[in-house]
Biopython code that builds the backbone (N, CA, C, O; Angstrom):
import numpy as np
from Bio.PDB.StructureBuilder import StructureBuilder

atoms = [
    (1, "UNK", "N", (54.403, -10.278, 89.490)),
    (1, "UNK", "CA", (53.257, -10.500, 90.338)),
    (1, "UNK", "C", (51.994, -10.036, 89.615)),
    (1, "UNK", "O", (51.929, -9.021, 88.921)),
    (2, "UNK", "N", (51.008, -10.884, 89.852)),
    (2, "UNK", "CA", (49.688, -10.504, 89.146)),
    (2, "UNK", "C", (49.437, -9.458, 89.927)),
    (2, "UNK", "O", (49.884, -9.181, 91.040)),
    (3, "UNK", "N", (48.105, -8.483, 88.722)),
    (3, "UNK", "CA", (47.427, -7.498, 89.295)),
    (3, "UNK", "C", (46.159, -8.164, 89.923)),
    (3, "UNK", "O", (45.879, -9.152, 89.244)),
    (4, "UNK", "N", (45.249, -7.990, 91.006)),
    (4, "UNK", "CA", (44.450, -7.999, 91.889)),
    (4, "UNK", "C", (43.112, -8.174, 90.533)),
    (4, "UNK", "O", (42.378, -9.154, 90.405)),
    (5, "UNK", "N", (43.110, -7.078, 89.768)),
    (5, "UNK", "CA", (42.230, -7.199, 88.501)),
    (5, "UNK", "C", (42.418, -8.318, 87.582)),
    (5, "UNK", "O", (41.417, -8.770, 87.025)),
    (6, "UNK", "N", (43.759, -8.910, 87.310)),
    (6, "UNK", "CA", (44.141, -9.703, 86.306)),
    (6, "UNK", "C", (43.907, -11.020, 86.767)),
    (6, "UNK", "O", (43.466, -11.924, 86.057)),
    (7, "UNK", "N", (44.310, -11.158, 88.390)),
    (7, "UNK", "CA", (44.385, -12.302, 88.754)),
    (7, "UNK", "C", (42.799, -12.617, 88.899)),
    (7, "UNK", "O", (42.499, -13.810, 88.962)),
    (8, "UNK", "N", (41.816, -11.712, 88.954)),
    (8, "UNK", "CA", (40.206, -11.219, 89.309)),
    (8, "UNK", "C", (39.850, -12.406, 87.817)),
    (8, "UNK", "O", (39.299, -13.506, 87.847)),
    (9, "UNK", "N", (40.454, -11.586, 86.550)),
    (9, "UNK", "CA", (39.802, -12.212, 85.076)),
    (9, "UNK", "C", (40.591, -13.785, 85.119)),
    (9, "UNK", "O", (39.682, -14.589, 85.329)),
    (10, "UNK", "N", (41.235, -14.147, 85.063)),
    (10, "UNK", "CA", (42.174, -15.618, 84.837)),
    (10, "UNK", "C", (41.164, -16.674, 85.885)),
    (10, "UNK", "O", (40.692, -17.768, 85.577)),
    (11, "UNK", "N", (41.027, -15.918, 87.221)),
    (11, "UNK", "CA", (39.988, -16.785, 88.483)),
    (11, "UNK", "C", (38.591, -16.666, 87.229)),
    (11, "UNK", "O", (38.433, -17.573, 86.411)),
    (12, "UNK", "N", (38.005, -15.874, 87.247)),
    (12, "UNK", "CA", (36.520, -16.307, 86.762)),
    (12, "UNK", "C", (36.528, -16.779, 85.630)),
    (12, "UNK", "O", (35.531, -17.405, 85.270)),
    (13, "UNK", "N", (37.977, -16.577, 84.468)),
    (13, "UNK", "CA", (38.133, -17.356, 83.127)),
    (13, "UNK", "C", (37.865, -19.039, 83.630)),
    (13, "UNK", "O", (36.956, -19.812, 83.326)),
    (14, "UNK", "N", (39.156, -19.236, 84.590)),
    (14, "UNK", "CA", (39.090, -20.855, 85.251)),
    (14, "UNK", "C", (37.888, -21.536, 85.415)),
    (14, "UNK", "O", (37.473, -22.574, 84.901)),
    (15, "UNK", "N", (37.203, -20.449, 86.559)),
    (15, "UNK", "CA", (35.590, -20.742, 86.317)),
    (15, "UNK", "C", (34.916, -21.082, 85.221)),
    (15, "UNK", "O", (34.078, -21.984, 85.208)),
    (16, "UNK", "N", (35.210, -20.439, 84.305)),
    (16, "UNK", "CA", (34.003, -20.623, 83.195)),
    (16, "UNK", "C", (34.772, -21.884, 82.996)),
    (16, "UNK", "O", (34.370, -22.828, 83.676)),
    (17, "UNK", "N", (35.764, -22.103, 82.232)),
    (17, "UNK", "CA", (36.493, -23.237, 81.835)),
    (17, "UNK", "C", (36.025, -24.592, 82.617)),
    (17, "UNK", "O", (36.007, -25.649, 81.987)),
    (18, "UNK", "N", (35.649, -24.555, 83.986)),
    (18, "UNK", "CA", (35.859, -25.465, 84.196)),
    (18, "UNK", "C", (34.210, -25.971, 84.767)),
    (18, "UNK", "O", (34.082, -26.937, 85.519)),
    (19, "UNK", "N", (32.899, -25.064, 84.221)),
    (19, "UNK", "CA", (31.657, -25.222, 84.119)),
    (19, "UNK", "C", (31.924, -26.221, 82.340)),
    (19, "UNK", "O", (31.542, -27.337, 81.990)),
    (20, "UNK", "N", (32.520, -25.428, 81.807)),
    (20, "UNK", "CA", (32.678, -26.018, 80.582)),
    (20, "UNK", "C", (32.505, -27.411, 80.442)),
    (20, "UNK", "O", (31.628, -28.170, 80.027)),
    (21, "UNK", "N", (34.123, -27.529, 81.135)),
    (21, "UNK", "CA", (34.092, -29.172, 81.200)),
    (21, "UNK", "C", (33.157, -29.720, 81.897)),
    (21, "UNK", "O", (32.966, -30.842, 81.428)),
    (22, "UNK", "N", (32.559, -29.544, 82.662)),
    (22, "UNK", "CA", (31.452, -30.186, 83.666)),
    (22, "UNK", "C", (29.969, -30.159, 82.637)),
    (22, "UNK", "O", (29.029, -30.950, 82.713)),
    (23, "UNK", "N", (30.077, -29.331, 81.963)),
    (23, "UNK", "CA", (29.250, -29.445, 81.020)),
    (23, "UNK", "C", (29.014, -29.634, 79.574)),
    (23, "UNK", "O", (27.986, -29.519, 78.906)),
    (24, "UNK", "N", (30.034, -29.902, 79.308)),
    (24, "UNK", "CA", (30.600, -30.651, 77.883)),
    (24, "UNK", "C", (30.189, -32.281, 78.756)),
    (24, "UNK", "O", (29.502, -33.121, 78.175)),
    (25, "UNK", "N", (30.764, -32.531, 80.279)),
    (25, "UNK", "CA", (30.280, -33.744, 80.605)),
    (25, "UNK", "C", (29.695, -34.378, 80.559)),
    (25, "UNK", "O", (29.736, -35.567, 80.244)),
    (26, "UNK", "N", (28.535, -33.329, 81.061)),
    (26, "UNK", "CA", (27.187, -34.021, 81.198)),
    (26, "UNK", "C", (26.468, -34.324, 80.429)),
    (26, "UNK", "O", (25.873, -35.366, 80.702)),
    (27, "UNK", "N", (26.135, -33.718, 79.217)),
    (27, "UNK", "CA", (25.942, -33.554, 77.847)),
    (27, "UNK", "C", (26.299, -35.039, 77.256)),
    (27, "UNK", "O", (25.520, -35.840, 76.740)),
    (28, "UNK", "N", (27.723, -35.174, 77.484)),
    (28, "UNK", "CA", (28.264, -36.395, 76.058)),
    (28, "UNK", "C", (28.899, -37.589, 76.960)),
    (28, "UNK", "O", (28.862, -38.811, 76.821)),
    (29, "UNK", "N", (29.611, -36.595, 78.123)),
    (29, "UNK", "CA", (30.104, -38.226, 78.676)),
    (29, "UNK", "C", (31.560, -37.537, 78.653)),
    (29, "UNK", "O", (31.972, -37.327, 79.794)),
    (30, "UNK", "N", (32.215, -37.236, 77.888)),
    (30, "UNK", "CA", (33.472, -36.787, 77.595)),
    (30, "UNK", "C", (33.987, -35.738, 78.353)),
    (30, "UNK", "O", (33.420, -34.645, 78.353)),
    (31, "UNK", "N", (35.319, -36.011, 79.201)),
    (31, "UNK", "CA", (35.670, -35.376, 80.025)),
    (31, "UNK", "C", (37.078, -34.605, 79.721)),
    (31, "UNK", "O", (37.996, -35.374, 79.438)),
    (32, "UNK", "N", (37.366, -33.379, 79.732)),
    (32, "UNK", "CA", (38.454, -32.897, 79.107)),
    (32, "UNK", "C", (39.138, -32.475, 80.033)),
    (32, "UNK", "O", (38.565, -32.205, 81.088)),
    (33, "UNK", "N", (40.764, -32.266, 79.897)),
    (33, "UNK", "CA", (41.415, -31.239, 80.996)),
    (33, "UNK", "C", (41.127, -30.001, 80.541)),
    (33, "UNK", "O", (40.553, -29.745, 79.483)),
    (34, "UNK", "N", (41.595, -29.101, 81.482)),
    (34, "UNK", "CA", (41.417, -27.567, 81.558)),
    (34, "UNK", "C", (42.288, -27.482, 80.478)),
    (34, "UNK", "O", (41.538, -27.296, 79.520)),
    (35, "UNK", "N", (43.322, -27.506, 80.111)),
    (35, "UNK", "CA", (44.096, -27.124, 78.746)),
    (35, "UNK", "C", (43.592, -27.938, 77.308)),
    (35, "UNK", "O", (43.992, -27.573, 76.203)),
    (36, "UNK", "N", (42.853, -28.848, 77.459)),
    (36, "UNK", "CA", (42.259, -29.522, 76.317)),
    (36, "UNK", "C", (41.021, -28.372, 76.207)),
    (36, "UNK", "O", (40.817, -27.653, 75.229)),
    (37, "UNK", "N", (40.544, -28.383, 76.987)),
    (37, "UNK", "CA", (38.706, -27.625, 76.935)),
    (37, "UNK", "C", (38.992, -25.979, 76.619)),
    (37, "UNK", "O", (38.191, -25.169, 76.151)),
    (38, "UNK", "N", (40.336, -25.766, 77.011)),
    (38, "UNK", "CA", (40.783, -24.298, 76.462)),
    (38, "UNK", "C", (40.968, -23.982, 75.085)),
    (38, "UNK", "O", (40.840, -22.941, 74.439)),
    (39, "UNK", "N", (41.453, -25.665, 74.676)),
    (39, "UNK", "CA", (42.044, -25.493, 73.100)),
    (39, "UNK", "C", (40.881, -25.819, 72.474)),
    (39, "UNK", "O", (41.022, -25.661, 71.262)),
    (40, "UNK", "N", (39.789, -26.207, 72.767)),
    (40, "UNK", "CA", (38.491, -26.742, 72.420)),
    (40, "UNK", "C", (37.700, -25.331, 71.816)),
    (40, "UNK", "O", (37.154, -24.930, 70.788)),
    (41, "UNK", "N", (38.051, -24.859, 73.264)),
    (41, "UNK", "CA", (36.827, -22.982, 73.288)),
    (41, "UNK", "C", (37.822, -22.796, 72.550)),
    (41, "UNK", "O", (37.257, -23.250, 71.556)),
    (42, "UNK", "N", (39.117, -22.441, 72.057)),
    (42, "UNK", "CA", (39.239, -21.513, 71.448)),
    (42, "UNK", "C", (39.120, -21.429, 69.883)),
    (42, "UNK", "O", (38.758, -20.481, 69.186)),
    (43, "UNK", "N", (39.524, -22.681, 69.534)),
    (43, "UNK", "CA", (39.348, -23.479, 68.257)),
    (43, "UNK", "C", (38.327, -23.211, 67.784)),
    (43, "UNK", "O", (38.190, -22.768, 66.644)),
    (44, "UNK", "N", (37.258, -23.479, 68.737)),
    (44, "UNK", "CA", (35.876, -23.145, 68.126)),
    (44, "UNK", "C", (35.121, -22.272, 68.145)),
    (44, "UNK", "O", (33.932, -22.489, 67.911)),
    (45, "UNK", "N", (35.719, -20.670, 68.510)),
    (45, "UNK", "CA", (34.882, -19.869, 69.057)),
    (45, "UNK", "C", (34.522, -19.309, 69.876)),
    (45, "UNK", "O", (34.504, -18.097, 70.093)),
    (46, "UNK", "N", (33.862, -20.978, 70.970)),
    (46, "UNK", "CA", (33.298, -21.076, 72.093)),
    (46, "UNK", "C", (33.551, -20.028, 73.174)),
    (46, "UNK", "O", (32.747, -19.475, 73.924)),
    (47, "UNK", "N", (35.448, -19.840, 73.016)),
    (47, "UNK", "CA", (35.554, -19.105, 74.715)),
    (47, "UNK", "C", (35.085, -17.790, 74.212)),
    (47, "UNK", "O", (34.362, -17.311, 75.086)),
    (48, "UNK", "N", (35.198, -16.783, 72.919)),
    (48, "UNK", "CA", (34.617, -15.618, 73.249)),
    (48, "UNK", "C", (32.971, -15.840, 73.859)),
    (48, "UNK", "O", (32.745, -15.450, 75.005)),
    (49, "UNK", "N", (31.920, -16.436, 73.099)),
    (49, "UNK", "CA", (31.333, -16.776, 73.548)),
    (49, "UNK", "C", (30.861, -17.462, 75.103)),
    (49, "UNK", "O", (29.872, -16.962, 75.639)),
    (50, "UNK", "N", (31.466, -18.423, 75.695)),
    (50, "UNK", "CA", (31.329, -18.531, 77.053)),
    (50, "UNK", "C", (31.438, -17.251, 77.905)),
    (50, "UNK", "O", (30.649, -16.852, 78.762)),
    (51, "UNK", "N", (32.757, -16.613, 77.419)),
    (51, "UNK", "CA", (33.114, -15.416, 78.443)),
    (51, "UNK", "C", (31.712, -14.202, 78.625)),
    (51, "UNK", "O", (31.156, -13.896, 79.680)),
    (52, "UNK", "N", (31.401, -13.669, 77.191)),
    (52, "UNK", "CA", (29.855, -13.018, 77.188)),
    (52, "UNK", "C", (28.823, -13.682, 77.367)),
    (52, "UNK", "O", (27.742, -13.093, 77.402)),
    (53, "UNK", "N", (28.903, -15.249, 77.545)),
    (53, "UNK", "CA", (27.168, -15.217, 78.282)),
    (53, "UNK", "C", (27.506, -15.650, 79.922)),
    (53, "UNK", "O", (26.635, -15.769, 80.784)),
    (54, "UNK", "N", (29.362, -15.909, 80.189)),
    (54, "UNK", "CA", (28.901, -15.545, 81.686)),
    (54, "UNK", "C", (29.247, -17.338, 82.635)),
    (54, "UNK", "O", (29.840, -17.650, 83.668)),
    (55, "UNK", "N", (28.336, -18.251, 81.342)),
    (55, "UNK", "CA", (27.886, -19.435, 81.920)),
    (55, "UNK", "C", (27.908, -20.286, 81.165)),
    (55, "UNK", "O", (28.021, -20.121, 79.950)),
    (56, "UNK", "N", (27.780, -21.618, 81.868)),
    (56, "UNK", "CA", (28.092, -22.037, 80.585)),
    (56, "UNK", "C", (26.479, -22.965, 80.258)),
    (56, "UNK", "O", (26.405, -24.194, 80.274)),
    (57, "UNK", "N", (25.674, -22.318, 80.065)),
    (57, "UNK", "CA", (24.016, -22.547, 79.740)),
    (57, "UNK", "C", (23.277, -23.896, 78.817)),
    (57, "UNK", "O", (24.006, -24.334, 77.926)),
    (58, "UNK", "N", (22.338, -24.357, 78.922)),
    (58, "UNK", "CA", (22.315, -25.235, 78.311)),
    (58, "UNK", "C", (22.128, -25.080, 76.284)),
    (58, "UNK", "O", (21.928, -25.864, 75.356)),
    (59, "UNK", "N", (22.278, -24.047, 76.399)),
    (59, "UNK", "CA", (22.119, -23.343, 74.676)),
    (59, "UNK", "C", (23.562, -23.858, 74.161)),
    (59, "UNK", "O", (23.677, -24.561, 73.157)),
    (60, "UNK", "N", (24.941, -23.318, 75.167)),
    (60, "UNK", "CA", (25.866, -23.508, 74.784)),
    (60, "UNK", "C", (26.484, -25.201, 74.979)),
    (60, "UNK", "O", (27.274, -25.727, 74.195)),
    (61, "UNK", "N", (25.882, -25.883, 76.260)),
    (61, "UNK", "CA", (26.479, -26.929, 76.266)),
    (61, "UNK", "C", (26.350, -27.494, 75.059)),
    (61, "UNK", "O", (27.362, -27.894, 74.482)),
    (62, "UNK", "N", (24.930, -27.638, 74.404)),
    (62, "UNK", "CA", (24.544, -28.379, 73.519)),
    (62, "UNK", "C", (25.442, -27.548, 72.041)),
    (62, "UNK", "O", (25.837, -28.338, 71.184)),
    (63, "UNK", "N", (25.662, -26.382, 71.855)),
    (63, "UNK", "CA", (26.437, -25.971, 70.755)),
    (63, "UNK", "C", (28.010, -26.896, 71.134)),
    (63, "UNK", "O", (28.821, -27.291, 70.296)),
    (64, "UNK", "N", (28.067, -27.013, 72.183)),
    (64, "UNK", "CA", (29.638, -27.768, 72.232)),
    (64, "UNK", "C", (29.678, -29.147, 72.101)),
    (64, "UNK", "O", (30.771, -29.646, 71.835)),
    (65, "UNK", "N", (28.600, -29.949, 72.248)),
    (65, "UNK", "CA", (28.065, -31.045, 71.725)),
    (65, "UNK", "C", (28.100, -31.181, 70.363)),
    (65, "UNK", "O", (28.898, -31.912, 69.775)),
    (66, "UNK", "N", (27.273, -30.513, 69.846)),
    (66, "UNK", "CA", (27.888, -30.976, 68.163)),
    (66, "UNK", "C", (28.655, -30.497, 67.711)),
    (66, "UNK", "O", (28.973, -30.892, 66.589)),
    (67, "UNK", "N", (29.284, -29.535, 68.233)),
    (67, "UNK", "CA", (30.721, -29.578, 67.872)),
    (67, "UNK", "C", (31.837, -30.486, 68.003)),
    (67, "UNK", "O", (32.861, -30.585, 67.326)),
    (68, "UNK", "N", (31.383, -31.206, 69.132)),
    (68, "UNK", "CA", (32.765, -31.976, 69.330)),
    (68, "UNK", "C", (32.058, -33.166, 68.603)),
    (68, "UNK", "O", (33.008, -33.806, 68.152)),
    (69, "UNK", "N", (30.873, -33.832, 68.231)),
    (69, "UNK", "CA", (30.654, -34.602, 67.840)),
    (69, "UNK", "C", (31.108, -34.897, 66.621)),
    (69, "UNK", "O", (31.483, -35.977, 66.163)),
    (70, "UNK", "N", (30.998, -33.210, 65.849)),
    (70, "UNK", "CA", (31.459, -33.125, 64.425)),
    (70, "UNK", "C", (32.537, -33.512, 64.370)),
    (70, "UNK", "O", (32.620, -34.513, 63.659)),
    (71, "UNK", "N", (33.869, -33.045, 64.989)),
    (71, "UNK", "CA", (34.981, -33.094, 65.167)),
    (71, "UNK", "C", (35.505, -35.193, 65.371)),
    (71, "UNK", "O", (36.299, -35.978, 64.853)),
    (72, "UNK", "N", (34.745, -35.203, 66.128)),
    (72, "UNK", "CA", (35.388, -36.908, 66.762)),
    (72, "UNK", "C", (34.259, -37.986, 65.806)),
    (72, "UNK", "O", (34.526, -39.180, 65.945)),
    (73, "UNK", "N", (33.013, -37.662, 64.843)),
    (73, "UNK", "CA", (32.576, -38.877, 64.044)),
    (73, "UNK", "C", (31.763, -38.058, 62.645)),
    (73, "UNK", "O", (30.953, -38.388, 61.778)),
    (74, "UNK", "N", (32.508, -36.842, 63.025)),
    (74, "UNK", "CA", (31.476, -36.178, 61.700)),
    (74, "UNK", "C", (30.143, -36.385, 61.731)),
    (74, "UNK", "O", (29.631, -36.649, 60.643)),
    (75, "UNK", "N", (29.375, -36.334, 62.764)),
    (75, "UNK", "CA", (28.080, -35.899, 63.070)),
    (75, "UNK", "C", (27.520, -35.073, 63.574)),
    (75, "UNK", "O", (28.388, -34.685, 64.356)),
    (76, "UNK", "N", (26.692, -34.467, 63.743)),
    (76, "UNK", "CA", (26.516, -33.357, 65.107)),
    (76, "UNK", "C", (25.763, -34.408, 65.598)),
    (76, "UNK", "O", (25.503, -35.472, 65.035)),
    (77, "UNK", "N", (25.368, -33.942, 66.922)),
    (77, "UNK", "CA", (24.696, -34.050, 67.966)),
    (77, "UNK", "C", (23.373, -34.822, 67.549)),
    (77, "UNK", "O", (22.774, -34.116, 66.738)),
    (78, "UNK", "N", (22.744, -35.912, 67.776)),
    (78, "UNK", "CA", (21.509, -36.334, 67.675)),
    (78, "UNK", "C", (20.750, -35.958, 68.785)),
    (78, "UNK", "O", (21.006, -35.812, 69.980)),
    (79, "UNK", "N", (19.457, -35.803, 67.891)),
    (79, "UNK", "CA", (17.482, -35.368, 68.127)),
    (79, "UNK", "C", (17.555, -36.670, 68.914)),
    (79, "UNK", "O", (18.428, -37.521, 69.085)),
    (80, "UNK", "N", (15.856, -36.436, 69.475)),
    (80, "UNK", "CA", (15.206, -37.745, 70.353)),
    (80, "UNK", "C", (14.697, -38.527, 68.986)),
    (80, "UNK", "O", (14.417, -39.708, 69.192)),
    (81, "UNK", "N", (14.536, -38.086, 67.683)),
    (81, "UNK", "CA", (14.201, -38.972, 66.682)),
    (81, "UNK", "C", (15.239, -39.879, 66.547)),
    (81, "UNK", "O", (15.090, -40.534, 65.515)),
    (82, "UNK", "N", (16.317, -40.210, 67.227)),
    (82, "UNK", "CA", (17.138, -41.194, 66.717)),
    (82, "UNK", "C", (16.974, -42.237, 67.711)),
    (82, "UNK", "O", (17.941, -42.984, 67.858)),
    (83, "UNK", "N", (15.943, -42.440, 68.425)),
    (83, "UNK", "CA", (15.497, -43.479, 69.234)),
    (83, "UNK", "C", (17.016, -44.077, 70.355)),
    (83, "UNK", "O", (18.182, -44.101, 69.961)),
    (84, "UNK", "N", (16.574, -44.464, 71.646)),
    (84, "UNK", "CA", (17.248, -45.381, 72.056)),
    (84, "UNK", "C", (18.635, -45.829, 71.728)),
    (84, "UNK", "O", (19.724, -45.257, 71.673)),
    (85, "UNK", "N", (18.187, -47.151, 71.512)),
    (85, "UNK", "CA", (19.402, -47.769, 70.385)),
    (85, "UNK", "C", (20.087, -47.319, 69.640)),
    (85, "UNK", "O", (21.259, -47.668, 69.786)),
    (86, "UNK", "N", (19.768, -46.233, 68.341)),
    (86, "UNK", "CA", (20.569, -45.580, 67.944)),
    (86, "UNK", "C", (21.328, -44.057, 68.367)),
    (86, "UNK", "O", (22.073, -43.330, 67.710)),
    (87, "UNK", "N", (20.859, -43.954, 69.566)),
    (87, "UNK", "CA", (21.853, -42.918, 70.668)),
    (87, "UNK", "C", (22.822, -43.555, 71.248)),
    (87, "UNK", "O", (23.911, -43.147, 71.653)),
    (88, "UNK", "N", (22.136, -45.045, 71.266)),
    (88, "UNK", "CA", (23.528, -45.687, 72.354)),
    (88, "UNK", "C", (24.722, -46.117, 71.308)),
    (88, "UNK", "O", (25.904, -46.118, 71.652)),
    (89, "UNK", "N", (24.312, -46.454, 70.092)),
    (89, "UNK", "CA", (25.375, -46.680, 68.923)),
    (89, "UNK", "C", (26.650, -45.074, 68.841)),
    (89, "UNK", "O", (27.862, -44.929, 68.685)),
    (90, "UNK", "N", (25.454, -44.173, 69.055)),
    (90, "UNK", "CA", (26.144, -42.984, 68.640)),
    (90, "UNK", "C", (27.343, -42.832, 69.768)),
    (90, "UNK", "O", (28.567, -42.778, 69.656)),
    (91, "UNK", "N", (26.642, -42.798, 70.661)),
    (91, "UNK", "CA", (27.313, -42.302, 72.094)),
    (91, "UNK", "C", (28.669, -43.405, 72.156)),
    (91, "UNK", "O", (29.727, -43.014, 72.649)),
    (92, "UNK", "N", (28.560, -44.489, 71.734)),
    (92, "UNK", "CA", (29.470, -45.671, 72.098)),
    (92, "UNK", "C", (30.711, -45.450, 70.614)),
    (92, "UNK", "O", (31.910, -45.724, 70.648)),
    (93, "UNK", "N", (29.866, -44.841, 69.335)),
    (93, "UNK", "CA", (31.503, -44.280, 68.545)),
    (93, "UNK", "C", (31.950, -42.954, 68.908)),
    (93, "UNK", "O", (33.115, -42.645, 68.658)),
    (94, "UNK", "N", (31.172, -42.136, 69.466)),
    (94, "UNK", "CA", (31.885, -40.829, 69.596)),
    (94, "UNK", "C", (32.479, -40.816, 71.508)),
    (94, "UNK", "O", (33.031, -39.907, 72.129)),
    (95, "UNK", "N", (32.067, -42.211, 71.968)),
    (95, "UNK", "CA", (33.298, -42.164, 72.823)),
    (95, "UNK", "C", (34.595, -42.896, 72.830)),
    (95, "UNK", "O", (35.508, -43.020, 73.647)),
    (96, "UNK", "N", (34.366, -43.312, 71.697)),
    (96, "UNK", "CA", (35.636, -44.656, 70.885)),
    (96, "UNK", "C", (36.740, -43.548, 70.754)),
    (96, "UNK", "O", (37.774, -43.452, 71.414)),
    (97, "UNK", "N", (36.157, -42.516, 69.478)),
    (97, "UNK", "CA", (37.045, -41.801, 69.090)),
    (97, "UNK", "C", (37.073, -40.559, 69.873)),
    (97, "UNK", "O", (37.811, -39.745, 69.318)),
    (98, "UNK", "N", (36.545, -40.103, 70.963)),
    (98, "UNK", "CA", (37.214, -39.550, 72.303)),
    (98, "UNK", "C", (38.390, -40.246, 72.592)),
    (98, "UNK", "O", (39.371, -39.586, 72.247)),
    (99, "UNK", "N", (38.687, -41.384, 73.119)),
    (99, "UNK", "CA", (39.767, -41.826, 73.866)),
    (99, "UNK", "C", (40.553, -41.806, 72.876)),
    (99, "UNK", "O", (41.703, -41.666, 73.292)),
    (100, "UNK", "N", (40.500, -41.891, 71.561)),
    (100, "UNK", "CA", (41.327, -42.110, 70.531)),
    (100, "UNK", "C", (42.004, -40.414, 70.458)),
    (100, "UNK", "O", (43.117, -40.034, 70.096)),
    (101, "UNK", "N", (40.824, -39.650, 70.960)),
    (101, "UNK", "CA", (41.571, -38.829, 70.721)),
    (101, "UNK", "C", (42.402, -37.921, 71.971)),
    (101, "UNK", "O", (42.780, -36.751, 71.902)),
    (102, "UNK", "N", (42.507, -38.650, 72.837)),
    (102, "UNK", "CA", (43.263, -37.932, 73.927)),
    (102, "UNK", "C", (41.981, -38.146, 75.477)),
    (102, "UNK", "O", (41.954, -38.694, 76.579)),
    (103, "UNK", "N", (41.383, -37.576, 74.880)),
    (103, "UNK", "CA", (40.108, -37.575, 75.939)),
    (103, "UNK", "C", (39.761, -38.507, 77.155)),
    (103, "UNK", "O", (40.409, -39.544, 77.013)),
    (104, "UNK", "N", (39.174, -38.541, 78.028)),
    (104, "UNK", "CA", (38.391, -39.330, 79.341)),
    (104, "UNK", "C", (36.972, -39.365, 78.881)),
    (104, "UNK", "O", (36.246, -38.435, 78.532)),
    (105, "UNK", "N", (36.772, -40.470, 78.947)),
    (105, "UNK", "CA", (34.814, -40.686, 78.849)),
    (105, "UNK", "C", (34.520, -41.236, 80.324)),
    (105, "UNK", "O", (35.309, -41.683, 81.156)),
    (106, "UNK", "N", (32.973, -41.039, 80.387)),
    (106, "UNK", "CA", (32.512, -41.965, 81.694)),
    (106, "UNK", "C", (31.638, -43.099, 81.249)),
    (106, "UNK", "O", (31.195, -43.897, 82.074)),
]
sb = StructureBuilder()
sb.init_structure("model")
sb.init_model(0)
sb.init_chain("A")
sb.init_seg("    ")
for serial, (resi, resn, name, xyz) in enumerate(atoms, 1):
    if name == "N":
        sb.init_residue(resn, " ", resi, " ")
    sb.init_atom(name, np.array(xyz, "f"), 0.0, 1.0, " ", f" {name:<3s}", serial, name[0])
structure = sb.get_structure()
């Protein structure tokens, strides 16, 4: 049986985890399960990080943005200098190779 404290950290871990995904969402489009977005934070860092700032902020969404961008087309994240059109090019291969890679896009 969980401790009252333990079961306390795993509930607000879930939480963060699952601001994560809601905000890895909103950001790229790309929608992860809770055990994908776990292996995501941990792979990359991210969850010590999420856990000390608490939230999951727009400093960090966007660090998880080019991260996963790197990861799925070897780019990071594009500036507003890449106009329009070439966001929608971007957005339309790095959600190609989302689904390719397990992932949900919207």
């Amino acid at each position: 049986m969980l401790s009252k404290k333990k079961f306390h950290r795993l509930t607000e871990r879930n939480k963060l985890v699952v601001a994560a995904i809601e905000g890895l969402d909103r950001v790229t489009g790309i929608i992860l399960t809770e055990q994908q977005m776990i292996t995501f934070l941990t792979e990359t860092g991210f969850l010590s990080t999420l856990t000390s700032y608490g939230d999951c902020d727009t400093t960090l969404r966007e660090m998880m943005a080019t991260s996963m961008s790197e990861r799925l087309v070897g780019e990071g994240w594009p500036d507003h200098t890449i106009g329009e059109e070439g966001f929608k090019g971007f957005i339309h291969r790095v959600h190609v190779s989302a689904v390719e890679a397990g992932y949900q896009t919207r």
